[in-house]
SESE-960771 format. One record per atom (N, C-alpha, C, O): residue in one letter; x, y, z. Coordinates in pm, whole numbers, padded with zeros to 5 digits, always signed. Each point is the difference from the previous one (the first is absolute). Layout:
// residues N
aXYZ
...
***
This chain:
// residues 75
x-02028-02796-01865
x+00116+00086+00002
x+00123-00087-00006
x+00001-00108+00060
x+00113+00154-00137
x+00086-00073-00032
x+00115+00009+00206
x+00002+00089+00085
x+00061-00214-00090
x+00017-00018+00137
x+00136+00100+00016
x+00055-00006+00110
x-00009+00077-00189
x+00133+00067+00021
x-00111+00147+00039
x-00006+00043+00115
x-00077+00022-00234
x-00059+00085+00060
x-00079+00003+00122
x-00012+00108+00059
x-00067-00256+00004
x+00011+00036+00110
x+00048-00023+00089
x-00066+00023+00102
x+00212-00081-00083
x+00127+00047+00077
x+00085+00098+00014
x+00085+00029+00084
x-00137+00034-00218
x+00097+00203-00008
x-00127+00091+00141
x+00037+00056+00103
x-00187-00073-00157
x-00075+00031+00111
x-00016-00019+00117
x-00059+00075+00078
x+00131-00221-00042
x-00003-00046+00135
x+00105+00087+00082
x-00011+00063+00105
x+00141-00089-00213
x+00120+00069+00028
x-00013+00157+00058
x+00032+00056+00105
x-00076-00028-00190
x-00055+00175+00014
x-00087+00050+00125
x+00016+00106+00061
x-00120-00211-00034
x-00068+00024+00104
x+00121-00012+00127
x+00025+00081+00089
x+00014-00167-00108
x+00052-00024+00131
x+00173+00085-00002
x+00083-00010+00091
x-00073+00051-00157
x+00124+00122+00015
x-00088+00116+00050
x+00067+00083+00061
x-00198-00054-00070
x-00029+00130-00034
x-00082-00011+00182
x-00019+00105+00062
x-00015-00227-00006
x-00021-00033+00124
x+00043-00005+00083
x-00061+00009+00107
x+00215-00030-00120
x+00066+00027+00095
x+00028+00139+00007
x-00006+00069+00102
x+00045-00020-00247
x+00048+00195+00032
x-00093+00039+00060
x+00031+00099+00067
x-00153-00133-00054
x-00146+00055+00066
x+00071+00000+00142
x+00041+00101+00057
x-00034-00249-00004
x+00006-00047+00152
x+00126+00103+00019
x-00026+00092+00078
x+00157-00092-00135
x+00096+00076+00068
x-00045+00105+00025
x+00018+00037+00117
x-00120+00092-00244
x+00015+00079+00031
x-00129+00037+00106
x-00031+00119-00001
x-00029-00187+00069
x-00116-00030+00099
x+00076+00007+00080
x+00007+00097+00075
x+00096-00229-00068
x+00081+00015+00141
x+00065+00140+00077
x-00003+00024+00120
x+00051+00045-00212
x+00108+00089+00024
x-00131+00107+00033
x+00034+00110+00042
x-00163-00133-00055
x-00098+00140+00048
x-00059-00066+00123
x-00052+00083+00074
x+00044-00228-00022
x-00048-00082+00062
x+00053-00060+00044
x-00024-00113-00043
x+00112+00112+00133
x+00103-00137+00011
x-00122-00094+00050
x-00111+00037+00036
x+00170-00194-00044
x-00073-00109+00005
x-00130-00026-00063
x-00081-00083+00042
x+00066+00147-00129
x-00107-00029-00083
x+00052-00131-00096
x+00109-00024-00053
x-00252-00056+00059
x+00021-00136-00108
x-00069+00011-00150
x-00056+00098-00048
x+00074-00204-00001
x-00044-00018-00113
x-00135+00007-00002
x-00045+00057-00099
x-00032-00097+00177
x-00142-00010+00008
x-00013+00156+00050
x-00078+00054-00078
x+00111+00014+00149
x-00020+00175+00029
x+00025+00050-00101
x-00057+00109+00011
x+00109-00110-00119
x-00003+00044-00136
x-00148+00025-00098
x-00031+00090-00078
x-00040-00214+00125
x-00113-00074-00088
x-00087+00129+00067
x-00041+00083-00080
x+00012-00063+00224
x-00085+00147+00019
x+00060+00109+00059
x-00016+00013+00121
x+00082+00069-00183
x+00072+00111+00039
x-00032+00080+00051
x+00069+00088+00052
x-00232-00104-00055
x-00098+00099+00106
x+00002-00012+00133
x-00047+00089+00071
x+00106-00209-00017
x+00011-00015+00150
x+00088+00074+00011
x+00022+00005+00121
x+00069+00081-00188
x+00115+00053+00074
x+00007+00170-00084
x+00057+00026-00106
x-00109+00037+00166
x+00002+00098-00050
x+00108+00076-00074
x-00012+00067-00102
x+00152-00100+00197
x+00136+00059-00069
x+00019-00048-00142
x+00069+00062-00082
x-00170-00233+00041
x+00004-00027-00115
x-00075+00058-00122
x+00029+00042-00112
x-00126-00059+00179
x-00142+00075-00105
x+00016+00136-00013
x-00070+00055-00085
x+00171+00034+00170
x-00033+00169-00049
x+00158-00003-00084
x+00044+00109-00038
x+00032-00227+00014
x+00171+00032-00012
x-00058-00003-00186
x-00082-00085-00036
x+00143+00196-00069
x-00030-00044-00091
x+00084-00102-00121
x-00049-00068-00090
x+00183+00086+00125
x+00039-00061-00057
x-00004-00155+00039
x+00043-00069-00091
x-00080+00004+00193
x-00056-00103+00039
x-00101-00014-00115
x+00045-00066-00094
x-00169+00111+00079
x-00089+00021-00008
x+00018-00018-00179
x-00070-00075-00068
x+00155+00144+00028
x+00047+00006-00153
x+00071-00139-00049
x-00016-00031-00118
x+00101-00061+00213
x+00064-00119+00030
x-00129-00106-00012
x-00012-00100-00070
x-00057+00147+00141
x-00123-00082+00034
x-00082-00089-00165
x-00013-00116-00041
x-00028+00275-00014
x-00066+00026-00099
x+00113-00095-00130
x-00033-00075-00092
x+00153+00114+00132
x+00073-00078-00110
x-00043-00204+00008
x-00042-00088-00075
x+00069+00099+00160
x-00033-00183+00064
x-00130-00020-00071
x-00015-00091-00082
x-00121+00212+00129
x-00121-00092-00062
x-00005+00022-00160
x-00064-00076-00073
x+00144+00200+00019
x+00018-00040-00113
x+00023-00089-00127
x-00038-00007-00116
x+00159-00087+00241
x+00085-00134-00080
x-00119-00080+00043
x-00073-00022-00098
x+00032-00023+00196
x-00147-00107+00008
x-00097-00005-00110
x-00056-00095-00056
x+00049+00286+00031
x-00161+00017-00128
x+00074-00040-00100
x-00042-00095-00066
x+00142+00142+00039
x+00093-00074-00131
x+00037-00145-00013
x+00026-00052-00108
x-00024-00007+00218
x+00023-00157-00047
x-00165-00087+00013
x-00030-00103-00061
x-00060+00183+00158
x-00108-00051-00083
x-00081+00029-00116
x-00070-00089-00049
x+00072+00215-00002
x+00018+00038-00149
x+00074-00114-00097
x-00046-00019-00112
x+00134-00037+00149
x+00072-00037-00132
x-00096-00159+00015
x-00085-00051-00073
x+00153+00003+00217
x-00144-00146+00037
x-00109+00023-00059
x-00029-00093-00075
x-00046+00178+00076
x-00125+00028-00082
x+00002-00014-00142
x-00079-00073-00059
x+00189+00159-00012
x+00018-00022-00173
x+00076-00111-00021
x+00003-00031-00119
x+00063-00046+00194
x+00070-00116-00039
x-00133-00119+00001
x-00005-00091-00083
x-00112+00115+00206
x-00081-00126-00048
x-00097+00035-00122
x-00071-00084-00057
x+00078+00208+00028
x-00098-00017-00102
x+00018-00056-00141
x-00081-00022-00091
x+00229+00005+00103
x+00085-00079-00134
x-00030-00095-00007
x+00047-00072-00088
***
């Protein structure tokens, strides 16, 4: 993968990680970065959906930048 595309993905992940954590916080106060990773410990997280829709966006950008890692080595 060319190193700008995967610094637009890195970039992306980690904008889209923190909007996660803020909007965790504000349903959770003191929740961390690592309470993010299982949202099932906290129920206010796992039943909130737009959390939940936030969530889904994040593992999206992951399947997408290993998608592209995948077609970039097969070049």
């Amino acid at each position: 993968m060319s190193k700008r595309l995967d610094e637009l993905f890195n970039e992306l992940i980690e904008l889209q990680e923190k909007k996660l954590l803020k909007l965790a916080s504000s349903i959770v106060p003191n929740v961390t970065p690592d309470d993010i990773l299982q949202p099932n410990d906290y129920p206010e997280l796992e039943n909130h959906s737009f959390f939940r829709y936030e969530e889904g966006v994040l593992k999206g950008l992951y399947s997408a930048k290993m998608a592209a890692l995948a077609e970039f080595k097969k070049d």
